[in-house]
C-alpha positions in Angstrom: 0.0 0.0 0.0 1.3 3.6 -0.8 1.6 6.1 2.1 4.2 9.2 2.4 4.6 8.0 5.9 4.1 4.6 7.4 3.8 3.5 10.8 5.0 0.0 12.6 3.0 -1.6 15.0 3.9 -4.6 16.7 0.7 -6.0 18.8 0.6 -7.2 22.3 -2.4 -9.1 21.0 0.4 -10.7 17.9 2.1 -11.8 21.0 -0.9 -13.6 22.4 -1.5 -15.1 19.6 1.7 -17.2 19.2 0.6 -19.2 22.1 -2.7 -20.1 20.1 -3.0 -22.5 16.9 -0.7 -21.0 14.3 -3.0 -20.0 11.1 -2.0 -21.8 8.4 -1.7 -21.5 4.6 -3.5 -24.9 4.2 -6.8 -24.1 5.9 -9.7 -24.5 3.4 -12.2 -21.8 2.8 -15.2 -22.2 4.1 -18.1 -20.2 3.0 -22.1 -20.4 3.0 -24.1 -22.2 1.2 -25.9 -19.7 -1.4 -29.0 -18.6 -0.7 -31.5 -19.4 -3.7 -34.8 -17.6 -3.8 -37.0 -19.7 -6.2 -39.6 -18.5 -8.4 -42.3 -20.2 -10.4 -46.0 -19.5 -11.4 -48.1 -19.1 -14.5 -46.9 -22.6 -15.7 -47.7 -26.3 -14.0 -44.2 -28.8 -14.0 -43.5 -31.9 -12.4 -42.8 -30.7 -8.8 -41.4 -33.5 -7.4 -38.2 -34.0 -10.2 -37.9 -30.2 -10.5 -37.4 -29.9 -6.8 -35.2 -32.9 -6.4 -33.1 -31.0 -9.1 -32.3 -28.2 -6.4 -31.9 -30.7 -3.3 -29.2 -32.3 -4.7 -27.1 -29.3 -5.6 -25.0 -29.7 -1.8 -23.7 -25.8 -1.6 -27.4 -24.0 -2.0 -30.4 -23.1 0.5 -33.6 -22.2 -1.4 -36.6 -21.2 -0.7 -39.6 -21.0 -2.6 -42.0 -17.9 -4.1 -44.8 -18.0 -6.6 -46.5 -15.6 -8.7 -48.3 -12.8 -7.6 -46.9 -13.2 -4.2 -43.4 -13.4 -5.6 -43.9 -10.0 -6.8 -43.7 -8.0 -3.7 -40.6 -9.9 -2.4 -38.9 -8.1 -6.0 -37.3 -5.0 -3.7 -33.8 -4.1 -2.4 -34.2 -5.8 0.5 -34.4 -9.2 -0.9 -30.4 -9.1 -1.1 -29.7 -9.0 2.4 -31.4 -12.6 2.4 -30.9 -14.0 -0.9 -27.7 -14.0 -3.1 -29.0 -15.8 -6.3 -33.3 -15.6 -7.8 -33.8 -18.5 -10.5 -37.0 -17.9 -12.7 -38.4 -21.0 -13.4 -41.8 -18.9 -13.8 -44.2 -17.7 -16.7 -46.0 -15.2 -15.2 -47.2 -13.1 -18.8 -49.7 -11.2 -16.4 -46.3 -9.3 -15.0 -45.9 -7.4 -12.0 -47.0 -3.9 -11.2 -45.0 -0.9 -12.0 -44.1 -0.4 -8.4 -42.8 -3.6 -8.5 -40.9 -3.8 -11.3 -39.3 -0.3 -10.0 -38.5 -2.1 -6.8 -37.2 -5.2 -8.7 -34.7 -2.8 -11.3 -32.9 -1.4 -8.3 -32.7 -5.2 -6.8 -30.6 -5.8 -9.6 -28.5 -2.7 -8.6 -27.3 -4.7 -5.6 -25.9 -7.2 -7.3 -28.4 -10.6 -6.9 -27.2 -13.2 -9.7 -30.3 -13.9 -11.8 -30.9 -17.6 -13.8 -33.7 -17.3 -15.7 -34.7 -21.4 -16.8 -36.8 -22.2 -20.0 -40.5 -20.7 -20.3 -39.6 -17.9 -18.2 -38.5 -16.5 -21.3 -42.6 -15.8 -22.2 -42.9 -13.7 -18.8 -43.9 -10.2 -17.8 -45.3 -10.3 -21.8 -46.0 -6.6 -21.6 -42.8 -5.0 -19.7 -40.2 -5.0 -22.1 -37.3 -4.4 -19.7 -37.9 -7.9 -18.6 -36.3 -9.1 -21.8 -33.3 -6.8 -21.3 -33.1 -8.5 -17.6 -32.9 -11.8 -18.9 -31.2 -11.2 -22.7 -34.4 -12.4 -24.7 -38.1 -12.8 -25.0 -40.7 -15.7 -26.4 -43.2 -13.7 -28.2 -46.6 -14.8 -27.2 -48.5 -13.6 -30.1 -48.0 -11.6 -33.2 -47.7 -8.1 -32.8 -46.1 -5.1 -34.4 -43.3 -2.7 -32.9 -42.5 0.6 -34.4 -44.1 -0.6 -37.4 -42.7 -4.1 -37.7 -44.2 -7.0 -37.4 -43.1 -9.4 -35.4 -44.3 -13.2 -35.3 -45.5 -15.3 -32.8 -43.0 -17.2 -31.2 -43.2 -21.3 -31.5 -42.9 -24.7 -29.1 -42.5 -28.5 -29.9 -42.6 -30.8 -27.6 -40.4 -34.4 -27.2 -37.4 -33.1 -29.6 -33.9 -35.3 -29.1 -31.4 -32.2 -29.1 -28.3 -32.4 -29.8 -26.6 -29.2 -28.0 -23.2 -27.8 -28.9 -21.0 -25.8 -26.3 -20.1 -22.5 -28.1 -17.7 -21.3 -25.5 -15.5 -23.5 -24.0 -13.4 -21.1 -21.5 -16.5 -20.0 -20.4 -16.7 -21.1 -16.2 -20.4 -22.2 -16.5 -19.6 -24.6 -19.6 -15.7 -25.0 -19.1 -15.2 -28.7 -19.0 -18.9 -30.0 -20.7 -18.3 -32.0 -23.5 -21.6 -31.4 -26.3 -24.2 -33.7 -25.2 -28.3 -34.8 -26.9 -31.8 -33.9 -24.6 -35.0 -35.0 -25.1 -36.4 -31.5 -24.3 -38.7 -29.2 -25.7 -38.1 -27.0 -28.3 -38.7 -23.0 -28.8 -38.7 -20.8 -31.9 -38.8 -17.2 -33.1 -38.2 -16.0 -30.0 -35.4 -13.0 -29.1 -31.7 -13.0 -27.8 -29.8 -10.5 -27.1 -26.7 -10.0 -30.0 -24.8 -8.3 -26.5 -25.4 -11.6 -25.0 -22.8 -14.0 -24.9 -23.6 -17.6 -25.8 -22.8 -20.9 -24.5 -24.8 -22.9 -25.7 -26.5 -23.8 -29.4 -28.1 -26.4 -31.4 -28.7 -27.0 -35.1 -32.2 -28.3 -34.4 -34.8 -27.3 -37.4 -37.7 -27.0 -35.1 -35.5 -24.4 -32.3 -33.4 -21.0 -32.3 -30.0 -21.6 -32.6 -28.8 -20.0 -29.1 -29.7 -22.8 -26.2 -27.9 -20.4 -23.1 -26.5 -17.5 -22.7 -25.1 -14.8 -20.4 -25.4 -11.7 -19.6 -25.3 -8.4 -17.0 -28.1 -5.6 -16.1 -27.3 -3.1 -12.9 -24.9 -5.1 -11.0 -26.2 -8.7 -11.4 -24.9 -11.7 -13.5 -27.7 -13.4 -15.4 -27.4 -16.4 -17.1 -30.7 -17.9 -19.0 -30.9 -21.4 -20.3 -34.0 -22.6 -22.2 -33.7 -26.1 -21.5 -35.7 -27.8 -19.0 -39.3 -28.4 -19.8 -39.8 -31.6 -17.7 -38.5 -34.8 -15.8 -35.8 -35.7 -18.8 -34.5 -32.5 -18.5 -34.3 -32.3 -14.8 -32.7 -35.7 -14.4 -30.2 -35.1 -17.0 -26.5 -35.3 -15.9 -25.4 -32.2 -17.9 -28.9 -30.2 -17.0 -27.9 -30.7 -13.2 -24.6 -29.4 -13.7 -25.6 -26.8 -15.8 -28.3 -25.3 -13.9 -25.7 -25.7 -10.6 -22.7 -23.7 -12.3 -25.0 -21.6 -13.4 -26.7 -21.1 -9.8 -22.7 -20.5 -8.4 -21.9 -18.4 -11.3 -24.2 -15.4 -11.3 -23.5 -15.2 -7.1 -19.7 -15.0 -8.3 -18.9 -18.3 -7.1 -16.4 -20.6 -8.3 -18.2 -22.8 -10.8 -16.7 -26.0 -10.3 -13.5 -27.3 -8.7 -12.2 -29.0 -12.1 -12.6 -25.9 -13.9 -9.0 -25.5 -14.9 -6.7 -22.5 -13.2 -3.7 -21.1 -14.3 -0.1 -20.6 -12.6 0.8 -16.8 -13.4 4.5 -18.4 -11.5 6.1 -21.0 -13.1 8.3 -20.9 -10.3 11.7 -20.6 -12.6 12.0 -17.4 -13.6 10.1 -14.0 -14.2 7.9 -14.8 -17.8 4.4 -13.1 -17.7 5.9 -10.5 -15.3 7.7 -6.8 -15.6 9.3 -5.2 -12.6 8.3 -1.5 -12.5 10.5 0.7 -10.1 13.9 -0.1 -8.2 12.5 -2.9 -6.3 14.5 -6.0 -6.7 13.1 -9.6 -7.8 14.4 -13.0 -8.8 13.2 -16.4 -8.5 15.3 -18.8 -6.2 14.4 -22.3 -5.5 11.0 -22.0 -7.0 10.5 -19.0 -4.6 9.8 -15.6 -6.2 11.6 -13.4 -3.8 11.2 -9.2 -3.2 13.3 -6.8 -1.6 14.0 -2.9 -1.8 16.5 -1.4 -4.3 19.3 1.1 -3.4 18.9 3.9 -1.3 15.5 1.7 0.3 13.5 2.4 -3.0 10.2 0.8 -3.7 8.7 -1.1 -6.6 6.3 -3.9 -8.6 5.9 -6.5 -10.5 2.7 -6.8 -12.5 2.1 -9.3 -14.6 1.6 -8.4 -18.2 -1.8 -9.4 -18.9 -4.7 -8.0 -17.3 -7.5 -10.0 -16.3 -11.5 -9.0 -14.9 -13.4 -11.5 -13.1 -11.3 -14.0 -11.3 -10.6 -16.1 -7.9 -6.7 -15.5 -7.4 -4.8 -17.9 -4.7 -1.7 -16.3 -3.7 0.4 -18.7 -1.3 3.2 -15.9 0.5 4.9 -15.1 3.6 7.3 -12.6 4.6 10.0 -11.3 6.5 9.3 -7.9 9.0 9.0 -5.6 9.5 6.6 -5.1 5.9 4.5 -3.3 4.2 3.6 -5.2 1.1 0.7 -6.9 -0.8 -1.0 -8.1 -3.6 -2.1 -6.1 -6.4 -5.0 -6.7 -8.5 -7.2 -4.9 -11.6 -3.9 -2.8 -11.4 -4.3 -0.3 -14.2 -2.5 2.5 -12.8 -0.9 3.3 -9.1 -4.0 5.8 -9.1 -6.1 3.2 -10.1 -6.2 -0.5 -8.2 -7.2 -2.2 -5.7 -4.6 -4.3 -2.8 -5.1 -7.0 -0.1 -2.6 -5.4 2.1 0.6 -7.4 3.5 1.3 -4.9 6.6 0.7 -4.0 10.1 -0.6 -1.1 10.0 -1.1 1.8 13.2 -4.1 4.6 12.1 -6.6 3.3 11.1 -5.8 -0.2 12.5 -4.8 -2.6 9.8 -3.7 -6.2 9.3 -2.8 -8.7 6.5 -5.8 -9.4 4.8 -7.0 -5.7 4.6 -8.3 -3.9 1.6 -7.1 -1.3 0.0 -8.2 0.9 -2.8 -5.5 3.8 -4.5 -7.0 7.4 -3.5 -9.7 5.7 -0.8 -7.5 4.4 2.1 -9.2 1.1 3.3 -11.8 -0.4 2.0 -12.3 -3.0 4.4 -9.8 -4.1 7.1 -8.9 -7.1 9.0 -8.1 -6.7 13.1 -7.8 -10.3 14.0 -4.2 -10.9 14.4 -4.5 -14.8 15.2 -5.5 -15.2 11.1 -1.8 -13.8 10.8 1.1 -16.6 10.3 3.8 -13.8 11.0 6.7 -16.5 10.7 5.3 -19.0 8.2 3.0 -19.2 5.0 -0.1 -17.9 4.2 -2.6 -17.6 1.6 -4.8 -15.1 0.1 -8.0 -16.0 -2.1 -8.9 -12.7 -3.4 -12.1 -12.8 -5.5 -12.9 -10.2 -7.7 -16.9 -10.3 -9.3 -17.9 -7.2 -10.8 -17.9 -4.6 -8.0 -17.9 -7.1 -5.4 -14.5 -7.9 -3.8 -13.6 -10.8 -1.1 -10.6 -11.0 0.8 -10.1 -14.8 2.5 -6.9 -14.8 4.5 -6.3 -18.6 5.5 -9.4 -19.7 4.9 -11.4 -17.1 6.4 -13.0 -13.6 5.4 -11.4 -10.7 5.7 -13.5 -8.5 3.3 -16.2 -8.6 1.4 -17.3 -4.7 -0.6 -18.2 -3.4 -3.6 -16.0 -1.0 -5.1 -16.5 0.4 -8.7 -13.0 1.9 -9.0 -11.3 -0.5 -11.1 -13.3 -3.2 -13.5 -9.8 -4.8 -14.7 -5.5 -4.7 -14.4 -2.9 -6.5 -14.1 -1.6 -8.3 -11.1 0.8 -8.1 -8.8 3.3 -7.5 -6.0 4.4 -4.2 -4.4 7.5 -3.7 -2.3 6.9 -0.4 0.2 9.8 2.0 0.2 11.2 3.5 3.8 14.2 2.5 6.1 12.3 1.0 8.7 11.4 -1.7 5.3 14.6 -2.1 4.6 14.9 -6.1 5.9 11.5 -6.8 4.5 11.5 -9.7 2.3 8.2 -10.7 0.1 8.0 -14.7 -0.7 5.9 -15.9 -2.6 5.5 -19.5 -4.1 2.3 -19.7 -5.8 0.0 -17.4 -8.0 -2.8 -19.4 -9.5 -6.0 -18.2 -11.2 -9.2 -19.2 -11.6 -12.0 -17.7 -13.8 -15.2 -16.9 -12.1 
């Protein structure tokens, strides 16, 4: 973190802590399950299999809301209680105009949103409901500013054969292209801002089968799939409609999805060193220290990256004042999970920083501190939304619109009172979220 002056604090409560449990770089995260507010109405299903589709996804809560009833739970306060809404509704009669006002600045919080098959037919008359979701089934012909647009079309008890379109996207990473017995739509809308994951070459269906998308501050991801029981017991559905469920509440999507090592742990490729700070790579350790006369410096990686779940496995030598930079565009404009203890305000390992805001978020618990061994940082970066885990547990959690994307990286402090610190670091791996 950059300050013109720093201050050292060493804690009488550090001191305590030695003679507790060590934290440790190996302690798993542990986070709760997401809560899933889940929406139907205006269509009958097969409860019992749609249901049982939900129960066995192990990391999720839900709850369940129908249409009309569903509409006045639509407001802000619905995030406090719920991180992701699934639509599995097809409620044409829509909601009031209240409502949908309430439910536009819900999506400004940041709920994820996974609209499933026939709620693509809802809220027929509000048109911002298709810009929610990234399409719209047309339920009868009609003319817009003076063109005519035809009634959208279903077929029931169609063998599809589905194509993934993006592979590197989390949601579909890893699914090979797989056949449903589903049912078919046609004519209906998508989005061309929209990206898609899914597609078929069906005659009797659109060609997009899934897609993404964002409105406000909320992921949305929209599959059309899942019409009955041979949809809702299909192995791909399941994982499908689970990924999808983690992505849009800017979870990790899978733990097979593949990460990548920004170290390779020989040598500095993917990086460049900006200032007078030293670094080299020594026995698969990349290693930090001031340049002459105490000066400071990075090293960023050369790429920049958006979305992500970075694991940075580190330790250091103190006194320090280090950390880990990330959406790094400029040293004006970034974001840091600080490396440091820090005197006014009160600041830890683990804290949050933000270029030109101070702390974002800071963590006081000096028992999640390793001070002589290794830790890690999981630093996950969704949109706005930034969490801080420091050994396993959370350290931060904001949102913060200064910086959408940058590079990544490490930052040596400059000062005397810095001058034995040494930043070690052994692993940098990233995972797309």
């Amino acid at each position: 973190m950059r300050f013109s002056t720093l201050c050292i604090l060493f804690l009488a409560v550090a001191v305590t802590a030695c003679s507790m449990r060590a934290a440790s770089a190996d302690e798993a995260v542990v986070e709760d399950k997401i809560r899933v507010l889940l929406v139907t109405g205006g269509h009958g299903f097969a409860e019992e299999p749609f249901y049982a589709l939900f129960d066995a996804i192990p990391d999720i809560t839900y709850t369940k809301a129908v249409f009309p009833a569903a509409g006045e739970l639509l407001t802000p306060k619905l995030a406090k209680d719920y991180d992701v809404i699934v639509f599995y509704d097809m409620w044409a009669k829509g909601i009031t105009s209240q409502q949908q006002e309430a439910f536009v600045a819900l999506l400004q919080s940041g709920v994820g949103v996974v609209a499933l098959h026939h709620t693509l037919a809802a809220h027929a008359n509000w048109p911002e409901y298709a810009k929610i979701i990234g399409g719209k089934y047309h339920l009868k012909d009609q003319v817009v500013n003076g063109k005519t647009i035809a009634k959208s079309g279903f077929l029931h008890d169609q063998d599809i054969q589905v194509k993934v379109a993006d592979h590197d996207h989390p949601i579909v990473s890893g699914l090979q292209d797989f056949e449903i017995h589903d049912e078919t739509y046609r004519d209906y809308d998508t989005d061309p801002k929209a990206k898609v994951l899914l597609t078929t070459s069906n005659a009797t269906s659109d060609p997009e089968l899934a897609w993404v998308t964002s409105y406000g501050n909320s992921r949305v991801f929209y599959l059309q799939l899942g019409h009955d029981k041979n949809a809702y017991q299909h192995a791909t559905y399941r994982q499908l409609v689970a990924r999808g469920i983690r992505w849009s509440a800017g979870r990790p999507t899978d733990p097979t999805v593949a990460t990548a090592a920004l170290f390779n742990g020989k040598d500095l490729s993917g990086w460049k060193a900006e200032g007078d700070a030293r670094w080299e790579v020594k026995d698969g350790i990349l290693i930090g220290r001031q340049g002459p006369n105490n000066e400071p410096g990075d090293l960023l990686t050369t790429q920049s990256y958006d979305d992500f779940e970075l694991k940075v496995t580190f330790k250091v030598e103190w006194p320090a004042n280090t950390g880990v930079w990330y959406r790094y565009q400029s040293a004006k404009k970034a974001f840091q999970a600080d490396v440091l203890e820090y005197k006014k305000p009160f600041a830890l390992t683990g804290s949050l920083y933000c270029t030109g805001k101070m702390f974002l978020a800071v963590n006081t618990d000096a028992t999640l501190v390793n001070r002589e061994g290794w830790n890690t940082l999981l630093i996950r970066a969704v949109g706005n939304r930034h969490m801080i885990f420091l050994n396993g547990k959370k350290v931060a959690d904001v949102r913060d619109d200064t910086s959408d994307h940058g590079r990544i990286g490490f930052q040596v402090h400059a000062g005397a009172q810095f001058e034995p610190m040494r930043v070690l670091v052994k692993e940098v791996v990233l995972r797309r979220i």
